[in-house]
C-alpha positions in Angstrom: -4.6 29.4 -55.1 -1.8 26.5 -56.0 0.4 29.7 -57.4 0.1 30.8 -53.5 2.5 27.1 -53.1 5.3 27.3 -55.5 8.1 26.9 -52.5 11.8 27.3 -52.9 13.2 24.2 -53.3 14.9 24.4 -49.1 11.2 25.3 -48.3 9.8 22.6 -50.1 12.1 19.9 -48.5 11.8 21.5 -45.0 7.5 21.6 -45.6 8.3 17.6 -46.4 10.4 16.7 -43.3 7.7 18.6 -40.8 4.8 16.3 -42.5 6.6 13.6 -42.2 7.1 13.9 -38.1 3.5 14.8 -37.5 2.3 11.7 -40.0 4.5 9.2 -38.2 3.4 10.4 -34.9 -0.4 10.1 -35.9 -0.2 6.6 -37.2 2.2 5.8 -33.5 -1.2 7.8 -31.6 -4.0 5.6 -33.1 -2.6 3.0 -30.9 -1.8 4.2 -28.2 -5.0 5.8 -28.0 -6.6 2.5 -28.2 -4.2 1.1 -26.0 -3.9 3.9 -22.8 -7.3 5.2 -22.3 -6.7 5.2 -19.0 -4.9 8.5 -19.6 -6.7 9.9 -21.8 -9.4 11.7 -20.2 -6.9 13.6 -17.8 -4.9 15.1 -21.2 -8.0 16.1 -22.9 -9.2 18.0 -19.8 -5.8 20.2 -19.7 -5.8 20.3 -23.2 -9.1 21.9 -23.0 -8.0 24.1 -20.6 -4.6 25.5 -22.4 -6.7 26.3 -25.9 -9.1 27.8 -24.3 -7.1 29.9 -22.3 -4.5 30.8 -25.1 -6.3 31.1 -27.7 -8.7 33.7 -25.6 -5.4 35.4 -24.3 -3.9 35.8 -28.4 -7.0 37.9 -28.4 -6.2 40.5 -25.4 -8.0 37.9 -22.7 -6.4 38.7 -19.1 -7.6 35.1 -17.7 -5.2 32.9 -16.6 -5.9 29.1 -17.2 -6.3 28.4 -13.2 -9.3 31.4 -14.2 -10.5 29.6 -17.1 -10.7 26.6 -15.2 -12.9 27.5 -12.6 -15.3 29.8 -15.0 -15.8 26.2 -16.9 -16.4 24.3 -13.6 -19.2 26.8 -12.9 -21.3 26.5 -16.5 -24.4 27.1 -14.5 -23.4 30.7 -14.8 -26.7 32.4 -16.5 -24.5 35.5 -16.7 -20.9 36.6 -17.1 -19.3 39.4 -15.6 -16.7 40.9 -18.1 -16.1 40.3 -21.9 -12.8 38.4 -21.3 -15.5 35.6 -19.5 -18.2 35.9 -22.4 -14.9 34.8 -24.8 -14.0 32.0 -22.9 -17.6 30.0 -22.4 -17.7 30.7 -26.4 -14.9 29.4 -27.3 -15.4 26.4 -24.6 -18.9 25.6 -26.1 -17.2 25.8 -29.7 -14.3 23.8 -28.7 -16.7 20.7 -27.0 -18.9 20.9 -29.9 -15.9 20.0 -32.2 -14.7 17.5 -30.1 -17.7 15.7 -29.7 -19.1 16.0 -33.1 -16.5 17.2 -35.7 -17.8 14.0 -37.9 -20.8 16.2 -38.5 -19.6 19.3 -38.7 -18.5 20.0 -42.3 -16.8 22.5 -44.2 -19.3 24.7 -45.8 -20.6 28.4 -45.3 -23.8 27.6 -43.1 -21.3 25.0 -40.9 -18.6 28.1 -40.1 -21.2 30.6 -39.5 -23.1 28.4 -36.8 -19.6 28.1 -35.3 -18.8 31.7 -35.3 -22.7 32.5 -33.7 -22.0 30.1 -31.0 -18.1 32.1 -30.3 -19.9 35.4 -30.2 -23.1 33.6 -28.1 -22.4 35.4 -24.8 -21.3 38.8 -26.2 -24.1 41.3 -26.5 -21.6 43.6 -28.0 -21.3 40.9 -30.8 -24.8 40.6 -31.2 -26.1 42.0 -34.5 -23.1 40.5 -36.5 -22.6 37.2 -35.2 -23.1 34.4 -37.5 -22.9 36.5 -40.3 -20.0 38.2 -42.6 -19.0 41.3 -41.9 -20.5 44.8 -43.0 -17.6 47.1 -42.1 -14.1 46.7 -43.0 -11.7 45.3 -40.5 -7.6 45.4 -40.1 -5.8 42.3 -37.7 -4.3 43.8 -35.2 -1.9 42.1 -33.1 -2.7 42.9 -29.0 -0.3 43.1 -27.0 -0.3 42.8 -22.4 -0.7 46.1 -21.3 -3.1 47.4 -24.1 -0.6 48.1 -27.1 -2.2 47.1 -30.5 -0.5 46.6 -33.4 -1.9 46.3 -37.7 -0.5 43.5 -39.2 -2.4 43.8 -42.5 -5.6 44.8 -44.3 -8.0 42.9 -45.2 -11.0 41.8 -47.5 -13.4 44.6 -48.1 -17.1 43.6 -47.0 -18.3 43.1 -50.6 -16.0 41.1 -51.7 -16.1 38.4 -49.0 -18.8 36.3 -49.6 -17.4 35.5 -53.0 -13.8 34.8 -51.5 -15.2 32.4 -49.2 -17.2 30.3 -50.6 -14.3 30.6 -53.8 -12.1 29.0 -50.5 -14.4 26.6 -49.1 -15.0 25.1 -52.8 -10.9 25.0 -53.2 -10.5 23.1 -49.8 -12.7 20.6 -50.3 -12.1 20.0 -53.9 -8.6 18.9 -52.9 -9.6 17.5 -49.6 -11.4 14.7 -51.9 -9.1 14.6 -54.9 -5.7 14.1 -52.2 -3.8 15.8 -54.5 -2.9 18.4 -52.1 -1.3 16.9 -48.4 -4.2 18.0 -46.2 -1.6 19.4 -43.4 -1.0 22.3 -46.5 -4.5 22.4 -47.2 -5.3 23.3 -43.8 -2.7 25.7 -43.1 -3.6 27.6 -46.5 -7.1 27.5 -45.7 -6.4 29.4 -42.3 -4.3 31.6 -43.7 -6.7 33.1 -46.3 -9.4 33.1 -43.7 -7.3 35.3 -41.5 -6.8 37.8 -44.7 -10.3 37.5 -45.6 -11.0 38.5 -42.2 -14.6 37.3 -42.5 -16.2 38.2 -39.6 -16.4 41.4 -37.8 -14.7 40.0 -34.8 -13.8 36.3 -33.7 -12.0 35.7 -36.9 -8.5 34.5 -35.0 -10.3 33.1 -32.0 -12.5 30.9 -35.3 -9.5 30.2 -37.2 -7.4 28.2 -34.2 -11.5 26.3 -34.0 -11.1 25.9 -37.3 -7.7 24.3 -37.6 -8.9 22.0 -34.8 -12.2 21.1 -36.6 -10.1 20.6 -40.3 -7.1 18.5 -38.3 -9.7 15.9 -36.4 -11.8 15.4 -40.0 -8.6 14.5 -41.7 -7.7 11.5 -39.3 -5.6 13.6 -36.1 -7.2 12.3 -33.6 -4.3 13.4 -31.2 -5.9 16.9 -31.4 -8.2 16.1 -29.1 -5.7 15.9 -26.8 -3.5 19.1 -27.6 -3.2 22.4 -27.5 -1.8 24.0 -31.0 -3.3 27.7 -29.3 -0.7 27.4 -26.7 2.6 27.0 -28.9 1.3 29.7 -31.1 0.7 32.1 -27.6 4.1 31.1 -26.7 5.1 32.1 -30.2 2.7 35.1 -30.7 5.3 37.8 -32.3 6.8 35.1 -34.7 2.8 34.0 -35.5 1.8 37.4 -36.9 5.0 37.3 -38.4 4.9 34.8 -40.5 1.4 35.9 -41.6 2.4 39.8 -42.1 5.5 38.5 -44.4 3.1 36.4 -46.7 0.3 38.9 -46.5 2.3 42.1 -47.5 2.0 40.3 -51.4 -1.5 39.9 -51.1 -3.0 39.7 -54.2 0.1 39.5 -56.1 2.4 36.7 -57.9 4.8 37.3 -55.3 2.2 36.1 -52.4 4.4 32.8 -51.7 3.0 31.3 -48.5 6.0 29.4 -47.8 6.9 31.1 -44.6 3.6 30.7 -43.3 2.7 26.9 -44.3 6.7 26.4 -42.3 4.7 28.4 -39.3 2.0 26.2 -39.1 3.5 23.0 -39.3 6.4 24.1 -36.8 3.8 24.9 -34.3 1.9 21.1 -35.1 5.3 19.8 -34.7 5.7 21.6 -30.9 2.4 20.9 -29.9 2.9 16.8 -30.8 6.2 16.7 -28.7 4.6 18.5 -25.7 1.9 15.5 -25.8 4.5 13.4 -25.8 6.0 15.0 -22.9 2.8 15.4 -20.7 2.0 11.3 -21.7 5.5 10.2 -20.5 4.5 12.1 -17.4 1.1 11.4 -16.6 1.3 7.9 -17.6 4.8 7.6 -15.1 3.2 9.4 -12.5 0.6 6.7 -12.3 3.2 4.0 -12.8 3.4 2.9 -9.0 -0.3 2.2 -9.1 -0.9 -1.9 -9.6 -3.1 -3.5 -12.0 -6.3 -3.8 -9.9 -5.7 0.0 -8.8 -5.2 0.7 -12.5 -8.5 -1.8 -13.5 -10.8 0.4 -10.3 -9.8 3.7 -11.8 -10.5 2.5 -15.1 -13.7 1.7 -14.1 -14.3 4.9 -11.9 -13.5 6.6 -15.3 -15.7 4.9 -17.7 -18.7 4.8 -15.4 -18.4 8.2 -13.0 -19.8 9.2 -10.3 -19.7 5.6 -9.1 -20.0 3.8 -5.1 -18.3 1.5 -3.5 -20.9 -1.1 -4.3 -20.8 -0.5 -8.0 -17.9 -1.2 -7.8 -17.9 -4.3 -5.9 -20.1 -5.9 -7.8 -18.3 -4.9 -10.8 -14.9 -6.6 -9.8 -15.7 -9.6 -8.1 -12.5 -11.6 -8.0 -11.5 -9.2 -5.6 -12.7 -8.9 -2.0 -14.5 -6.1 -0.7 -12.2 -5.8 2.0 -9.5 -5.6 -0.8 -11.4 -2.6 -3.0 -12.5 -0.8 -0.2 -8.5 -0.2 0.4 -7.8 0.6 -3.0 -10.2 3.3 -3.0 -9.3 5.1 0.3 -5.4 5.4 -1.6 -7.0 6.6 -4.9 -8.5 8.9 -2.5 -5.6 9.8 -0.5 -3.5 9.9 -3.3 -5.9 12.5 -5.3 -6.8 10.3 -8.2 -10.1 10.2 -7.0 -13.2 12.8 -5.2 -15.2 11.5 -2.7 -18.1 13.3 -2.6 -20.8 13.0 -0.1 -21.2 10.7 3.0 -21.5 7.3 4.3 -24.7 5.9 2.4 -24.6 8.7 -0.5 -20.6 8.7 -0.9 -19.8 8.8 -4.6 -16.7 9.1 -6.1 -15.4 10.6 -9.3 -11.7 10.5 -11.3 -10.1 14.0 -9.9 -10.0 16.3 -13.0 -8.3 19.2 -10.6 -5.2 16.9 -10.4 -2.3 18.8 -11.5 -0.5 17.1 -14.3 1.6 19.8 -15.7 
């Protein structure tokens, strides 16, 4: 595998610079995330929202993210209509389950195949083969709006996955412990053989961005949470297949040099940190003109939802009644909160529908 990284000396130095960005960004993150939590819950949301919705689109998905928005909002669904909403609640479920519990989820073969059963959950189509390596052999294919499809590369013959993988799994967390290897270039290798393996029968590039996200948030990331890689790569989508076709073309050969690829990769981590930064600046200055003891009742609101008025009186008690009750009706008015219900039963919840982009 490590002949797969013998870079060019330019490549090397330009591989060096990117990590060095998205390192000095992460340790500047950890305290801001301690420090604005305020904001947080509002960048998650949308984040949620743009992976979901890229990723999902890479794949041929029509849905909009105003569309994958509201098919989220209404989980309750028992059934979904078309296969473009059967890819989205799988790849939301997969996506929450990695947010909340990536600490749990590790890398090894039963871990990815639970993750790829719970992609393919919805899909009847996908039903004999989810959650298990595939049977028939399978090409990536680039899809294009309007229904063109395009081969990008081969891939691993059935037989011989099972061996490759768990050959990959057992390289990627050998070096994860040893920290011989920068994880950022362990993680972008490890996504790039699983997209020439080709594991699965389908799901594979819809798994892969999971994966990433997974592999980023164990290694100390925690920004990811709040990003969306999927988005810069759909914004990218030609130059993402690519980068993988021009790596891939070698496969299985001492000129399979990964270079181009690993560059790829950490270009795309690199976009995706300055459009947090971007959105922060934003969200954070469009709720600027809000005082502190607005700032401390939304705080509270957000921490504690769905909340009433006396919850919140009793709560903050060096303030008057008179005083909150104010505050809330220009949270309200001002669409940083929901009221919902009335007089006696009002509640009132922080406004995920805000528009922040």
């Amino acid at each position: 595998m490590e002949s797969k990284l013998n870079f060019d000396f330019k490549t090397n130095q330009l591989i060096i610079k990117k990590i060095a960005f998205i390192d000095s960004f992460k340790g500047k993150w950890t305290g801001l995330e301690i420090k604005e939590s305020i904001y947080l819950k509002e960048l998650k949301l949308i984040a949620t929202i743009e992976s979901i919705g890229s990723s999902t689109r890479i794949e041929g998905s029509t849905l909009t993210n105003e569309e994958v928005r509201n098919l989220i909002d209404s989980v309750k669904i028992t059934s979904f209509k078309t296969r473009d909403e059967q890819e989205v609640f799988g790849y939301y479920e997969v996506l929450n389950l990695i947010l909340d519990s990536f600490e749990s989820i590790h890398i090894e073969e039963n871990h990815i195949h639970h993750l790829h059963k719970c992609l393919l959950q919805e899909s009847s189509k996908d039903q004999n083969h989810r959650g298990k390596y595939k049977m028939l052999s399978n090409k990536v294919v680039a899809k294009y709006p309007g229904g063109n499809q395009k081969t990008i590369f081969n891939t691993t013959d059935p037989f011989l996955v099972k061996g490759e993988m768990q050959s990959l799994i057992s390289w990627a967390k050998q070096n994860i412990e040893s920290e011989e290897i920068h994880p950022l270039i362990i993680i972008a290798t490890f996504v790039y053989e699983f997209l020439s393996i080709h594991p699965y029968q389908d799901g594979n590039g819809r798994l892969s961005r999971l994966l990433t996200t997974l592999f980023l948030l164990k290694s100390d990331y925690d920004f990811m949470k709040y990003a969306s890689m999927e988005i810069e790569i759909e914004k990218r989508k030609k130059d993402y297949y690519r980068a993988l076709m021009n790596c891939q073309k070698n496969r299985n050969s001492e000129k399979e040099i990964i270079g181009e690829w690993i560059v790829f990769f950490l270009g795309m981590l690199e976009a995706t940190i300055q459009k947090l930064e971007e959105r922060y600046i934003h969200i954070k200055d469009k709720k600027s003109y809000l005082n502190e003891r607005q700032k401390e009742v939304l705080k509270f609101i957000s921490d504690n939802e769905p909340v009433k008025i006396s919850d919140i009186t009793s709560k903050l008690k060096e303030y008057t009644s008179y005083t909150l009750k104010k505050d809330m009706k220009y949270l309200t008015n001002e669409g940083f909160v929901k009221k919902l219900g009335q007089a006696r039963a009002t509640i009132y919840i922080i406004n995920e529908q805000k528009k922040n982009n």
